[in-house]
N, C-alpha and C positions, 0 to 999 in steps of 0.2 A: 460534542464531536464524537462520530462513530466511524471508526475506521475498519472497513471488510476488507477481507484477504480471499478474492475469488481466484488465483493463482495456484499454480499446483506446487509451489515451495512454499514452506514458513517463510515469514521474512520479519527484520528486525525496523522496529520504528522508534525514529528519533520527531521530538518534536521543541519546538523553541520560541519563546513568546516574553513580550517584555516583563521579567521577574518572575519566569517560570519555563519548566522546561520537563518532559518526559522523556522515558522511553521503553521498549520492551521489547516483547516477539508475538506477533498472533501468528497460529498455525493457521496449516491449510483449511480454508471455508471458516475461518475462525473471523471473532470479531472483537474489538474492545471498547468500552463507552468511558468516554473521558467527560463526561457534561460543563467541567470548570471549564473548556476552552471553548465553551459555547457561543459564549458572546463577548469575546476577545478580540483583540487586534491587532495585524503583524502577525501573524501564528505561520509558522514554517516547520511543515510534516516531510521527512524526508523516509523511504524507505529502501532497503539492502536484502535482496535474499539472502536465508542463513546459509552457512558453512559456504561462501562460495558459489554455489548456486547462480542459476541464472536465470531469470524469466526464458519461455520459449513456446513458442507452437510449431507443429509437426502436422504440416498434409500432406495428406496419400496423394495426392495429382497438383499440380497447381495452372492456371493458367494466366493470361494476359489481365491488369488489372486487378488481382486479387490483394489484400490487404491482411494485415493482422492487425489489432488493435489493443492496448494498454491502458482500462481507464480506472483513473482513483476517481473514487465520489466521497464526498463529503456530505453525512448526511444530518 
C-alpha cells in the first residue's frame, strides 16, 4: 500500500487492520510504501492534517458549478 500526500499540508496517518495497525506523518508531496498491507483485509487508512491544519483550495474568481476535489488513491 502506498499512500501520497498531493496536499499542501503534511498530514498524520493512521491505519488499522485485523492484528496490525500503523501510523505516521508524510509531508507535503511526500509519500510512504507499507507493502504488508498489500494484500490485506479490513484495512482502514484514516488521515489528519498536522498541527491543526486544514485541507483547502483558494480561487481567484469562482463561478456557477465549480468544484473542488479531495482524492486519496490507493495504489
Amino acid at each position: 500500500m502506498k499512500l501520497v500526500n498531493q496536499t499542501n499540508v503534511p498530514v498524520l496517518y493512521f491505519i488499522t487492520a485485523p492484528g496490525a495497525g500503523d501510523c505516521g506523518t508524510i509531508a507535503v508531496n511526500g509519500l510512504v510504501d507499507l507493502p504488508y498491507y498489500d494484500k490485506l483485509q479490513n484495512v482502514t487508512v484514516e488521515f489528519l492534517p498536522v498541527g491543526g491544519a486544514s485541507f483547502s483550495t483558494t480561487w481567484n474568481t469562482t463561478q456557477t458549478g465549480q468544484q473542488t476535489l479531495l482524492t486519496l488513491v490507493a495504489l
